[in-house]
C-alpha positions in Angstrom: 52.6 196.0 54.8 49.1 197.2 54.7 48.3 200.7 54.0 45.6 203.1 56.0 45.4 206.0 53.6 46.7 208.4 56.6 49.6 210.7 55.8 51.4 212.8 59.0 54.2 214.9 58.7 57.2 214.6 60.4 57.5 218.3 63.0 60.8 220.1 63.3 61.8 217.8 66.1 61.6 214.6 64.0 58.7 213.7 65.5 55.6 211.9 63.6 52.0 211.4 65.3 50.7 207.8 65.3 46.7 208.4 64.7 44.1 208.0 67.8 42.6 204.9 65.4 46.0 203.2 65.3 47.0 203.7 68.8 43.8 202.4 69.8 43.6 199.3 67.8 47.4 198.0 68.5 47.0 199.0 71.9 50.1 202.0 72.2 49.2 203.8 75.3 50.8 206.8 76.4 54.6 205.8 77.7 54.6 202.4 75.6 57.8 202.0 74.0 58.1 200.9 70.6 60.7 199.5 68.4 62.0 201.4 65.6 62.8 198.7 62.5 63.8 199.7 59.1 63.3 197.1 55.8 64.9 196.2 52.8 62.5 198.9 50.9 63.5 201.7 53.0 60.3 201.8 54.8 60.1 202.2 58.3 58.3 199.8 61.0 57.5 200.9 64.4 56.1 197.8 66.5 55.1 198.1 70.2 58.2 196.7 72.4 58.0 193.5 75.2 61.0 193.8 77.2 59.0 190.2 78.6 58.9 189.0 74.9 62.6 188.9 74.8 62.7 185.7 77.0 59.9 184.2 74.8 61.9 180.8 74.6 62.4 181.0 78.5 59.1 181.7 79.6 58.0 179.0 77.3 60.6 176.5 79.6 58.9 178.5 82.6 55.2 177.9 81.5 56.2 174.0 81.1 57.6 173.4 84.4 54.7 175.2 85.8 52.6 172.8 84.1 54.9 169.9 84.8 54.9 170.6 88.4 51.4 171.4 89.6 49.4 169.5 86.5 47.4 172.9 85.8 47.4 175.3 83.1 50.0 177.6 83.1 50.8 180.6 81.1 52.9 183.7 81.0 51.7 186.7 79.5 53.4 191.1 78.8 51.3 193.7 79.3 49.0 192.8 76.1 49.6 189.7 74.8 49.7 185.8 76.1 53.5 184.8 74.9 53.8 181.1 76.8 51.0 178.5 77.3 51.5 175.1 78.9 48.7 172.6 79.1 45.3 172.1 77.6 44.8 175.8 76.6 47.5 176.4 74.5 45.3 176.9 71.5 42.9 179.5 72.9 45.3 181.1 74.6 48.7 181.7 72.7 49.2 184.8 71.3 45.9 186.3 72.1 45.4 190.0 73.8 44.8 189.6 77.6 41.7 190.8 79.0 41.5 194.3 80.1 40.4 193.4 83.5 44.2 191.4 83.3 46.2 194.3 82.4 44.6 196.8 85.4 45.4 193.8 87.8 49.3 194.2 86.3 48.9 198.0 86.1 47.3 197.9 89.8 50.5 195.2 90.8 47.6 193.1 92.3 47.8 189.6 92.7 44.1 187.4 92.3 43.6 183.8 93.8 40.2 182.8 92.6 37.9 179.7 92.5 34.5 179.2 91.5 34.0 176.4 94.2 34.3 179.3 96.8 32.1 181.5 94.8 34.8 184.0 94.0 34.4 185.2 90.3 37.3 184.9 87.9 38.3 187.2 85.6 38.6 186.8 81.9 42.1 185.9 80.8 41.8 187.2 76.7 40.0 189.5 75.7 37.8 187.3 73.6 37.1 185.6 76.9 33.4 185.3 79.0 34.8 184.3 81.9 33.5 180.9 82.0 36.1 178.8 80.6 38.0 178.2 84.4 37.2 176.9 87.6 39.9 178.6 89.1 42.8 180.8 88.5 46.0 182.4 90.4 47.6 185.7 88.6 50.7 187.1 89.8 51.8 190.4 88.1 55.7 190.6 86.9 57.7 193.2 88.2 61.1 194.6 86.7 62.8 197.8 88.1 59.4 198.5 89.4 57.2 198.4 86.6 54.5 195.7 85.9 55.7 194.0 82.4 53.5 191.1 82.5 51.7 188.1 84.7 52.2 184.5 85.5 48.8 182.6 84.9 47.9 179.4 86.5 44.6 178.0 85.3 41.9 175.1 86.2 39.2 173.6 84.6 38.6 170.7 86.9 35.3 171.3 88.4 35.7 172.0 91.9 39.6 172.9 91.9 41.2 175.4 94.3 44.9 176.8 94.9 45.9 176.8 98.0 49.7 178.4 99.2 52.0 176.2 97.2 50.4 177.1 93.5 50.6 180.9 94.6 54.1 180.1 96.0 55.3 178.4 92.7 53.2 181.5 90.7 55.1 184.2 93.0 58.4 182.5 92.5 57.9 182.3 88.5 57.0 186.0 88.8 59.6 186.7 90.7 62.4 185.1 89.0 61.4 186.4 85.6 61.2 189.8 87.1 65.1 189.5 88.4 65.8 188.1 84.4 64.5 191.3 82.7 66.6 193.7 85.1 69.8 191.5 84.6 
């Protein structure tokens, strides 16, 4: 564990305030829900909770047939982080934070079919991302009881590629199914 120097006390409810700087740089928002863990030491570990990241094996079957079926790049990613990649961009995808411009598009529940053949501009996937690295892209939030937990991500780099209604079928069905999985 690494220590940040910042003591809180604990108020008479049991309840202990996670610092602005913290909550900012592991991305707790208001309403996140976090896991409580306790180690060998005694020391406690909160770490922000993916009710997606509990079918991390799953989505990683998911991702593969995606890619298996349609020959793209297909990934599957919670609200902040890219937990199943499939295809050529495994290594600049996996495990990275999604792009802001991502997570409103999940918050917003919209859904974004985009090419740069038919001068549409694509958003950033991670957030180390300029936007450039696709030719076209399909992103299809994941609903559960309601609430956005993630996105299905199917990704081009063939110069000139478009998705037409059977890759946003095959996205909406993934999203779909995984969204039923979470509220079993």
């Amino acid at each position: 564990m690494k220590a940040t120097g910042i003591v809180r006390r604990i108020d008479e409810l049991g309840r202990v305030v996670i610092p602005k700087e913290i909550r900012r740089t592991l991305r707790i928002r208001e309403g996140d829900p976090l896991e409580i863990f306790v180690d060998r030491e005694g020391g406690v570990i909160l770490r922000k909770y993916s009710p997606i990241g509990e079918l991390g094996d799953f989505a990683k079957e998911y991702a593969e047939s995606i890619h298996q079926s349609v020959g793209h790049i297909a990934a599957i990613c919670d609200r902040d982080t890219v937990i199943a990649v499939s295809g050529a961009g495994k290594r600049e995808l996996m495990d990275r934070p999604v792009n802001e411009a991502i997570e409103q598009l999940m918050h917003d529940r919209t859904r974004v079919c985009a090419s740069a053949k038919a001068g549409e501009d694509l958003l950033p996937v991670t957030a180390d991302d300029d936007g450039g690295r696709y030719t076209a892209q399909i992103v299809i939030p994941i609903i559960s009881a309601g609430d956005p937990i993630g996105a299905v991500l199917l990704l081009s780099r063939e110069e000139g590629a478009e998705f037409g209604q059977a890759e946003i079928k095959v996205c909406e069905t993934a999203a779909g199914f995984m969204g039923k999985q979470m509220e079993n």
